[in-house]
C-alpha positions in Angstrom: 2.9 -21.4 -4.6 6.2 -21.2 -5.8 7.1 -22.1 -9.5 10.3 -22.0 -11.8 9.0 -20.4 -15.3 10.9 -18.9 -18.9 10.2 -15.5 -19.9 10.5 -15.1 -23.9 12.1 -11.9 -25.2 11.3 -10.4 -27.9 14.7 -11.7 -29.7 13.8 -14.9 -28.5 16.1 -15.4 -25.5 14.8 -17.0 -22.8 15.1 -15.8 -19.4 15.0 -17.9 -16.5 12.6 -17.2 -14.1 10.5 -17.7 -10.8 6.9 -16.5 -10.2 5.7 -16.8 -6.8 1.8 -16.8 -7.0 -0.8 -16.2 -4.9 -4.5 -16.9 -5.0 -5.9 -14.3 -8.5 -8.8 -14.0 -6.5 -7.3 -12.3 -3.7 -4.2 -10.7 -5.3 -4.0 -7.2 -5.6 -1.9 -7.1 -8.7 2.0 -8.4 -9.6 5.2 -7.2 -8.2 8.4 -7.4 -10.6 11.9 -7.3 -9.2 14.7 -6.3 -11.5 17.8 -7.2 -9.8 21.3 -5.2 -9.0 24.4 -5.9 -11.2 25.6 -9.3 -10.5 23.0 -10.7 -7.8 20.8 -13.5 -8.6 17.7 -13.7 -8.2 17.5 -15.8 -5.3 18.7 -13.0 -3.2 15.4 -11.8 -3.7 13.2 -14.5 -2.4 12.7 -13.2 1.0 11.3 -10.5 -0.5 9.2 -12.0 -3.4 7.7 -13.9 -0.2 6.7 -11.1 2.0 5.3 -9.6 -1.2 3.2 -12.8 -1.3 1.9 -11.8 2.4 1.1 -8.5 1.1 -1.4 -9.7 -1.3 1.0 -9.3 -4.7 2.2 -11.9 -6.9 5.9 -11.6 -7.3 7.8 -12.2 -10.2 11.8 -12.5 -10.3 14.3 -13.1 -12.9 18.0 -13.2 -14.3 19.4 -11.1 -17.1 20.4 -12.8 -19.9 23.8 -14.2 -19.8 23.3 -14.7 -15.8 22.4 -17.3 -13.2 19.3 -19.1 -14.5 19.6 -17.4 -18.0 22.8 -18.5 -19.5 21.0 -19.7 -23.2 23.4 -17.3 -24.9 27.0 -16.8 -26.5 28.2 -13.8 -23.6 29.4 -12.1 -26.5 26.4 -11.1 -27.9 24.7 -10.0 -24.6 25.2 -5.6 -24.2 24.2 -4.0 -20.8 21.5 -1.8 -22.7 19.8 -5.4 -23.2 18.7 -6.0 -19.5 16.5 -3.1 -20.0 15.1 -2.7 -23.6 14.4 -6.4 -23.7 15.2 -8.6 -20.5 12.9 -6.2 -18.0 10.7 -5.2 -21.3 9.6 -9.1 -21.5 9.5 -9.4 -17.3 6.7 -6.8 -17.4 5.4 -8.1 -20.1 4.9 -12.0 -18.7 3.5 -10.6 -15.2 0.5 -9.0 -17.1 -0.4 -12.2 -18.7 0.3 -14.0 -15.5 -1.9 -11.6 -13.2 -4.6 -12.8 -15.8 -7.1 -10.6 -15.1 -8.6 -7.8 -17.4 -6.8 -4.7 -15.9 -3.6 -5.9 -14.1 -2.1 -3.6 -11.3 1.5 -4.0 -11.9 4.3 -2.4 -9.6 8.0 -2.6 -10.3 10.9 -2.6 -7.6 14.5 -2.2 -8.9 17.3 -2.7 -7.3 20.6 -0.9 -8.2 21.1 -1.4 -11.9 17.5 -2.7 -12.2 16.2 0.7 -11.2 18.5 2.8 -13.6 17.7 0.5 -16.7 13.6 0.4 -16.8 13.4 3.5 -18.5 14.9 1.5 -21.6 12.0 -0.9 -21.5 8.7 0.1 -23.7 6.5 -1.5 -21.5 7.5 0.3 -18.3 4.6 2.2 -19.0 2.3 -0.1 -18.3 3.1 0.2 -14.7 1.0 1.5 -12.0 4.1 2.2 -9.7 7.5 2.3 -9.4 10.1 1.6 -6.2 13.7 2.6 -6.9 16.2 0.9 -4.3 19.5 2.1 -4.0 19.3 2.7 -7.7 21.5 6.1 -8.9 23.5 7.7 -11.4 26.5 7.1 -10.3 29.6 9.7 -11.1 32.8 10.4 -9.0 31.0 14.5 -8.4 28.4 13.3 -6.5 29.7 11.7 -3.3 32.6 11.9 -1.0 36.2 10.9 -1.3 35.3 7.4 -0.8 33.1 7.2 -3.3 35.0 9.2 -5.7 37.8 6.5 -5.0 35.9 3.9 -5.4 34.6 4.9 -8.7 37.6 5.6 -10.1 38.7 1.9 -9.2 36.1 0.4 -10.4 35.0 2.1 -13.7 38.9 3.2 -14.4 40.8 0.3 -13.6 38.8 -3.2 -12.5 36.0 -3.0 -15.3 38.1 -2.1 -18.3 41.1 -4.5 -17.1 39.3 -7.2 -15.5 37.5 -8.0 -18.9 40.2 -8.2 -21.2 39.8 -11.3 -23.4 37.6 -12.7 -21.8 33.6 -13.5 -21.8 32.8 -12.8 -18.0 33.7 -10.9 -15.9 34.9 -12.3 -12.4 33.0 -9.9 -10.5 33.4 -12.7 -7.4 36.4 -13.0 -7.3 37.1 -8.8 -7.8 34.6 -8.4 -5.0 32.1 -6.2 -7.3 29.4 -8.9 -6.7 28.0 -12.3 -6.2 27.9 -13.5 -9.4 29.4 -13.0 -12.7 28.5 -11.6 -15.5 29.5 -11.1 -19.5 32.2 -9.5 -20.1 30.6 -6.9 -22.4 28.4 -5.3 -20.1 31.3 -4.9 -17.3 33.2 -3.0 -20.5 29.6 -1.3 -21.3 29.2 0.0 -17.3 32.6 1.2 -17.0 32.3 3.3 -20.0 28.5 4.6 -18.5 30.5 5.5 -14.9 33.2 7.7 -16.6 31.0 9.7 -17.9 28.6 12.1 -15.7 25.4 11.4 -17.7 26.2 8.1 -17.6 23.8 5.5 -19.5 22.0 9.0 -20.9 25.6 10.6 -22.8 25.2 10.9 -26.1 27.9 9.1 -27.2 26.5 5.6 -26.2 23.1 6.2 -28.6 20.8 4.7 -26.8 17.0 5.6 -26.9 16.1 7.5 -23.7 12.9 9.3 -24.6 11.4 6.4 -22.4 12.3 7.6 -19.3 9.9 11.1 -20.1 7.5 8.6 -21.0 6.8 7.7 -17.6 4.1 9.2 -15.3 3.5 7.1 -12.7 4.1 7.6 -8.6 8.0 6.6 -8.1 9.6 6.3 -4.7 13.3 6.7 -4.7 14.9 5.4 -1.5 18.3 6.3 -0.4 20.1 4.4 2.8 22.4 6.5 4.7 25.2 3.6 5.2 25.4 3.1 1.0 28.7 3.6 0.4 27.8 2.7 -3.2 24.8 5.0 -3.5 24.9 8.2 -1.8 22.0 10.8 -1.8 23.4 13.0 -4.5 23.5 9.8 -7.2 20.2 8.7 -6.1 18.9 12.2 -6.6 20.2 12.8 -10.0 18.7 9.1 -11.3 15.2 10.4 -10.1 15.4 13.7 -11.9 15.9 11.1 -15.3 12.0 10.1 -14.3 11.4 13.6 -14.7 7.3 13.4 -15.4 7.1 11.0 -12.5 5.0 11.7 -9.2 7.8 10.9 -7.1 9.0 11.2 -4.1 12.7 10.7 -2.3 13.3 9.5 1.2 16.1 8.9 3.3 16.3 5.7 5.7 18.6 6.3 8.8 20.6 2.8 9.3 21.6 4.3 12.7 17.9 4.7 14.1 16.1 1.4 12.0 17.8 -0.6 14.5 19.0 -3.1 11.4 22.6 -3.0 12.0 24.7 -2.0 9.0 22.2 -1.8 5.7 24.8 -0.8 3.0 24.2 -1.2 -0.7 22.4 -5.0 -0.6 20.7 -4.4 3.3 17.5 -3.1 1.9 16.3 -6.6 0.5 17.8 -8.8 3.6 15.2 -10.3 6.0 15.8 -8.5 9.2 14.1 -4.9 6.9 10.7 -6.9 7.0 9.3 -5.0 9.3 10.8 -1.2 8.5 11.9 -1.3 5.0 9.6 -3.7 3.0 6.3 -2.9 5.1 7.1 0.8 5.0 7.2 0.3 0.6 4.2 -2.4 0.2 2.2 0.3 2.6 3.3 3.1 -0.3 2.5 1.0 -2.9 -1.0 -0.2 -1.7 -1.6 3.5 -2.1 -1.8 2.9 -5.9 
């Protein structure tokens, strides 16, 4: 069964949501999908369903200021939100929806929604964690395509693109699918010009979260991701650095999906490779 529901934040914001449910007598515990910059959750379904078939609940959302959660002034919203309270209140709302007394809860992020959950309190009160195409992204840690791209995007089309305005047109710039404030375009090209990224100092946000976390991680990197090479992937999963984790490599050229890129991992057509290959790591805990 398939339901639209509202996650409350702790400032009160809700956050528009869908929680795709299975029988609690059956399920092994709750999946939570945090999303890449500037995708909606309904790229995700597909996956939420499969997830289903594996015997989880799934549970996926929009950040604040996106998609289904648009219930505040765009001005207010900061990137560091999406993590310390927007995936905070996600994890929170699939323990009381697995609703029974010791929830297993795993958590799958995508891009962005991989490097943020170490911002969010409650991350550790999940059993595992799935980073996808999630890194640290800095111009010194990929080729000259990368390094070209970054300095386009975090340089130029961030800082310019959201001058005076509340969004940022990441559709019509090509960045992504959908748009987002205009703050946290400013906030990510300011994280991408620097080689710690979110972690420098100078952006003062609490970090001690991601040492806070213990639990098996799986880091994948896809060979094709222009936008995520090894290196960046890498350096994000050294930020877990009290995880069990593990780091491995899927070869577009021999998975037989065609070209996987940056968004490939969640299409359909990875059922079988991708996705089984994860739920069949996660079942291990």
């Amino acid at each position: 069964m398939t339901q639209p529901i509202s996650i409350q934040c702790q400032d009160n914001t809700e956050l528009g949501a869908t929680f795709f449910q299975i029988d609690n007598t059956t399920a092994k515990g709750c999946l939570i999908v945090g999303n890449a910059l500037g995708v909606p959750q309904g790229f995700y379904k597909g996956f939420a369903e499969f997830a289903n078939k594996q015997g989880y609940h799934c549970l996926t959302f929009d950040y604040r200021g996106t998609g289904q959660s648009q219930n505040i002034a765009k001005r207010d919203i900061q990137l560091h939100h999406w993590g310390t309270l927007d995936i905070d209140a996600a994890i929170a709302k699939a323990t009381e929806l697995c609703d029974t007394a010791h929830p297993k809860l795993h958590y799958i992020g995508h891009s962005i929604g991989g490097q943020l959950l170490g911002l969010a309190p409650n991350a550790t009160q999940l059993n595992s964690i799935t980073l996808a195409a999630a890194s640290q992204p800095h111009w010194s840690r990929g080729n000259l395509a990368y390094k070209t791209q970054l300095a386009l995007v975090g340089h130029m089309m961030l800082p310019l693109g959201s001058i005076g305005r509340e969004e940022f047109p990441c559709d019509k710039l090509g960045i992504a699918s959908m748009n987002i404030p205009a703050n946290c375009a400013r906030s990510w090209g300011r994280w991408i010009r620097k080689r710690d990224y979110l972690f420098h100092p100078k952006f003062k946000l609490d970090t001690q979260g991601y040492q806070a976390l213990t639990q098996p991680l799986l880091a994948w990197t896809v060979s094709d991701d222009a936008m995520a090479p090894y290196q960046a992937i890498e350096a994000l999963r050294q930020r877990y650095p009290n995880t069990e984790s593990e780091h491995r490599i899927a070869d577009a050229g021999s998975l037989g999906l065609g070209v996987i890129g940056h968004m490939g991992f969640f299409r359909r057509n990875a059922e079988q490779t991708l996705w089984q290959q994860t739920f069949d790591w996660i079942n291990q805990h």
